[in-house]
C-alpha positions, 0 to 999 in steps of 0.5 A, a space after each residue: 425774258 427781256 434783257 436790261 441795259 445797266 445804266 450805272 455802276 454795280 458795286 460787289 460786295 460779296 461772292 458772285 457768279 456770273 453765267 451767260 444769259 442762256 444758261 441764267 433762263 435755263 436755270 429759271 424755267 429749270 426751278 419753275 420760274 417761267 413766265 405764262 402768256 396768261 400772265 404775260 397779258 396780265 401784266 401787260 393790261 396792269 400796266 396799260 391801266 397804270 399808264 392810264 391811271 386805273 388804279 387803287 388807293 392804298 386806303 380802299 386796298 389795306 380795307 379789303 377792297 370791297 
């Protein structure tokens, strides 16, 4: 998992919890959200296409793609 930097103040309206990051990614992998390596490599190539400017109008995407 990648840490962000906050680059702006966060505003708290409401209750919070705050837990060091270990304890956050045990609780992730614990309900199931783990990353895989194959989506790992399937994100890594979506963005790679996106930087190069490989991608889908809306139009032919909302048209079943075909």
């Amino acid at each position: 998992m990648h840490i962000n930097t906050i680059t702006k103040p966060i505003s708290i309206d409401q209750p919070m919890v705050i837990i060091p990051v270990l304890e956050y990614q045990l609780l992730l992998r614990e309900a199931g959200f783990a990353s895989t390596p194959k989506l790992d490599r399937e994100i890594a190539a979506a963005r790679r296409r996106f930087r190069k400017s490989k991608t889908i109008s809306w139009k032919l995407l909302k048209n079943g793609c075909k």
